[in-house]
C-alpha positions as CSV (number, residue, x, y, z in Angstrom):
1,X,-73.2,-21.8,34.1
2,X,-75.6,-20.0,32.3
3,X,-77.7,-21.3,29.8
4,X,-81.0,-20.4,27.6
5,X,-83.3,-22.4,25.9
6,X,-84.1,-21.7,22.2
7,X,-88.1,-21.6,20.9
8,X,-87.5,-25.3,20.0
9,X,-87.4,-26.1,23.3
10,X,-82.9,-26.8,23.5
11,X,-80.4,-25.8,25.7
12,X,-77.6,-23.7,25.0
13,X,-74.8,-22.5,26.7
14,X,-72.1,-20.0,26.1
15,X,-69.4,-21.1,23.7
16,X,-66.8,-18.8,26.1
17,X,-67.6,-19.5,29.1
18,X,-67.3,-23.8,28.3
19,X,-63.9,-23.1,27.1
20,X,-63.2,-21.3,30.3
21,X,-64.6,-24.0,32.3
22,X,-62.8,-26.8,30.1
23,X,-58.9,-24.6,30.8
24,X,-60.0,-24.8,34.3
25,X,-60.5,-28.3,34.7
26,X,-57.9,-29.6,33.0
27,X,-55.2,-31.3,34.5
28,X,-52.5,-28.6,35.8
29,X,-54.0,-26.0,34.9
30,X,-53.2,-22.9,37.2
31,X,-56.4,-21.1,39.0
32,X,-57.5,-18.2,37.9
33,X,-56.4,-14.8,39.9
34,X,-59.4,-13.4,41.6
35,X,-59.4,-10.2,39.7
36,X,-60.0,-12.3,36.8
37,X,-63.1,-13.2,37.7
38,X,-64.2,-10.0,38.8
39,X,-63.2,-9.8,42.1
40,X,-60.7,-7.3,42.0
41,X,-59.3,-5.5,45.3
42,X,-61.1,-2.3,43.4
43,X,-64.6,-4.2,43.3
44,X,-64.4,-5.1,46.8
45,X,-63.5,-1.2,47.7
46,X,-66.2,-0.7,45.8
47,X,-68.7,-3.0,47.7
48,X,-67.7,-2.0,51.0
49,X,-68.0,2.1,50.3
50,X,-72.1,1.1,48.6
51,X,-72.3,-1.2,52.2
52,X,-70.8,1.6,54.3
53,X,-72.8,4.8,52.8
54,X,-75.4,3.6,50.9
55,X,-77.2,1.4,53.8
56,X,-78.3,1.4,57.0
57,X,-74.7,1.6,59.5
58,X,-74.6,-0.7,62.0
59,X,-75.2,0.6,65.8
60,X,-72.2,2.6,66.4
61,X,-70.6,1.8,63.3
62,X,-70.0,5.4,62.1
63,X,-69.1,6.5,65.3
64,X,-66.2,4.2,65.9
65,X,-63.5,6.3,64.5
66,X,-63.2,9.9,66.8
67,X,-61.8,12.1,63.9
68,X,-61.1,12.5,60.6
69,X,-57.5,10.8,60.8
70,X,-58.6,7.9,62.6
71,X,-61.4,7.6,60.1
72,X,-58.8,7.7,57.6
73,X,-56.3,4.9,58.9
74,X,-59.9,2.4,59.3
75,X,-60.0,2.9,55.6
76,X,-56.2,2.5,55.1
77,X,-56.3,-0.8,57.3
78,X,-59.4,-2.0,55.2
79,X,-58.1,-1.8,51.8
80,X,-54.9,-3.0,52.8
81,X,-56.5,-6.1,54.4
82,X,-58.7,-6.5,51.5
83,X,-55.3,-6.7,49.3
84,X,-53.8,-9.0,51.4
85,X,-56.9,-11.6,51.7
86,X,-57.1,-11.4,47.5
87,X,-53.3,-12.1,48.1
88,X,-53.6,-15.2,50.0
89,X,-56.7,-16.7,48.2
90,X,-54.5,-15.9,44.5
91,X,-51.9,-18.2,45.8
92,X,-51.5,-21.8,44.9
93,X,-52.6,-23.8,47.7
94,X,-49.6,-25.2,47.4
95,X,-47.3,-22.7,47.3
96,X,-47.1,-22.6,51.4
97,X,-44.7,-19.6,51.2
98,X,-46.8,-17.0,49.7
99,X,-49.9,-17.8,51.8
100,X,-47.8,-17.7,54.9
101,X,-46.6,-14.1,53.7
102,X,-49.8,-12.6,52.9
103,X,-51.3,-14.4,56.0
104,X,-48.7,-12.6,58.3
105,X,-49.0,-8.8,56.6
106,X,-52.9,-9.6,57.1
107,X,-52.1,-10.7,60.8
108,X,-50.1,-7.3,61.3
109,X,-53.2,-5.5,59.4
110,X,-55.6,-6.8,62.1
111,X,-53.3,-6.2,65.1
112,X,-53.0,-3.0,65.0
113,X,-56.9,-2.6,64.2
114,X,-57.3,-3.9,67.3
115,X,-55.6,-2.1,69.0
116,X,-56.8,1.3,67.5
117,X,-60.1,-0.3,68.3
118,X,-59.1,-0.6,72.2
119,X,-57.9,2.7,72.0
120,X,-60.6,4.7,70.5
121,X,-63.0,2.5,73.7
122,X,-64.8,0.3,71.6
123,X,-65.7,-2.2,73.7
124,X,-64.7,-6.0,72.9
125,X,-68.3,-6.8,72.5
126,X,-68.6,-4.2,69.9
127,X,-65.4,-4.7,68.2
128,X,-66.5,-8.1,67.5
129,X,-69.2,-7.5,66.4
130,X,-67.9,-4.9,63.9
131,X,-65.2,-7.2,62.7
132,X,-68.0,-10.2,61.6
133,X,-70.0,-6.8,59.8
134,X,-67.1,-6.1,58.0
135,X,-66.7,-9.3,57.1
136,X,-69.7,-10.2,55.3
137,X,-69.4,-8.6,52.4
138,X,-65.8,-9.7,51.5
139,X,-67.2,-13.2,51.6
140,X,-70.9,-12.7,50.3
141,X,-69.0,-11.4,46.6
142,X,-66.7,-15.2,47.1
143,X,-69.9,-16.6,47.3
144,X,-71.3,-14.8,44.4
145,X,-68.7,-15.5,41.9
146,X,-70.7,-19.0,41.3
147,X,-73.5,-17.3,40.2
148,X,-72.0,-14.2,38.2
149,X,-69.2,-16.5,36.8
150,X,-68.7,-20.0,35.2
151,X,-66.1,-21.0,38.3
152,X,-66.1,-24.9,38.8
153,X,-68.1,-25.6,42.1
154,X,-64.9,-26.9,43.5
155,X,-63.0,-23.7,42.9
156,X,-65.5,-22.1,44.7
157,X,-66.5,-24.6,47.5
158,X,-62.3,-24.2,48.2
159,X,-61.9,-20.1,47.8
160,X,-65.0,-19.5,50.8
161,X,-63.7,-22.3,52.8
162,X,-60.1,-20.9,52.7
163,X,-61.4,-17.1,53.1
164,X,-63.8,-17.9,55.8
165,X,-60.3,-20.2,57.7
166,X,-58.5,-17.0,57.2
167,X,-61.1,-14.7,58.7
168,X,-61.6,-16.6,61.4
169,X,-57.6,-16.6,62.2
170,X,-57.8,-13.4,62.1
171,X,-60.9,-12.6,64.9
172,X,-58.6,-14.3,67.2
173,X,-56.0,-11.8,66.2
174,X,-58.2,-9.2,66.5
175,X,-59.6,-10.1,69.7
176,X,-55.9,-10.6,71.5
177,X,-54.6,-7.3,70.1
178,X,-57.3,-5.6,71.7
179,X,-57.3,-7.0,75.1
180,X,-54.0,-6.7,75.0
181,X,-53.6,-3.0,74.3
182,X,-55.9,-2.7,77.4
183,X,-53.8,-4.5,79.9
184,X,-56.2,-7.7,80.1
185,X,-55.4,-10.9,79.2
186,X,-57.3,-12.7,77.2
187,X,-57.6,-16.7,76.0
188,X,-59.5,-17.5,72.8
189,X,-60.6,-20.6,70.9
190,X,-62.9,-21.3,67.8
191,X,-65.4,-24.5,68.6
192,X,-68.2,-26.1,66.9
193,X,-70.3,-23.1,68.5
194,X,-68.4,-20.4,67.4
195,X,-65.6,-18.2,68.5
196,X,-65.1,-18.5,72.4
197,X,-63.4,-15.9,74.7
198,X,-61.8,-15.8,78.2
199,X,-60.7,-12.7,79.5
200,X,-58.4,-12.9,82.9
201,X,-57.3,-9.3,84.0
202,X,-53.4,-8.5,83.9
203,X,-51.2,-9.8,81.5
204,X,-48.4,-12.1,83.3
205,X,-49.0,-10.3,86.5
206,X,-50.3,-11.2,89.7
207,X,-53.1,-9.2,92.0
């Protein structure tokens, strides 16, 4: 929370943002929505276009999509996805249903970026890697929201742990709709080390 100390040597802290903290920790109190806290869909569009043409791009990064159009339905998928992920995290932990919803329009999101991934020749090595880059920025402004804004360490210590869940879901996905849309069949697992693959060729077929 921020504070400042006065020339006689106190601490004070922001009348507003105690209230804030106070609503939020009392007893049945509803979260609040992401965009209230400044992590609106339009800031994260906002962080990802500074990430994407301001710095450095990744190794092969900008060369992923092979025209205009295809350039155009990566951006479609990510804002959509970004929608979606502020979706799930608004919902009440509780409230199974919505989370499920917006987990399964993010799941469709993801499929068919994988498959547009497989399609365009990225390889699987390179498509996962792009998919953690993309990441990182959706869950380095989560993270930041204890520093910008009074949110209650437990708010916060839940809303990365649920995004970063979500995310990793969603690599599997990824990673199965693209082997997939290549013919190969592919096996994948999270463990303590990480995400782990198995690739077997043919789909239900023998050779």
């Amino acid at each position: 929370m921020d504070a400042w100390t006065t020339p006689g040597g106190h601490r004070r802290f922001d009348p507003k943002a105690l209230e804030r903290l106070a609503l939020e920790r009392r007893p049945g109190a509803r979260n609040r929505l992401l965009a209230d806290l400044g992590a609106s869909p339009a800031r994260f569009a906002r962080v990802y276009r500074q990430r994407y043409m301001g710095g450095p791009a990744r190794d092969g990064l900008a060369a992923a999509p092979r025209d205009d159009t295809e350039r155009e339905a990566y951006r479609q998928d990510g804002r959509r996805l970004i929608t979606t992920l502020v979706a799930y995290l608004d919902a009440d932990p509780t409230d199974l249903a919505a989370r499920e919803q917006a987990e399964i329009e993010a799941t469709a999101i993801v499929d068919g970026h994988g498959a547009r991934s497989a399609a365009g020749g990225i390889s699987l090595t390179q498509a996962v890697e792009l998919f953690v880059y993309a990441r990182q920025p959706f869950l380095a402004e989560i993270a930041g929201l204890g520093r910008r804004r009074s949110l209650d360490s437990a708010r916060l210590a839940a809303l990365y742990g649920d995004a970063s869940a979500l995310l990793d879901r969603l690599l599997l996905r990824f990673i199965t709709a693209h082997q997939l849309d290549r013919g190969v069949g592919v096996g994948v697992g999270v463990g303590g080390s990480g995400v782990g693959v198995g690739v077997g060729s043919g789909v239900g077929g023998g050779g």
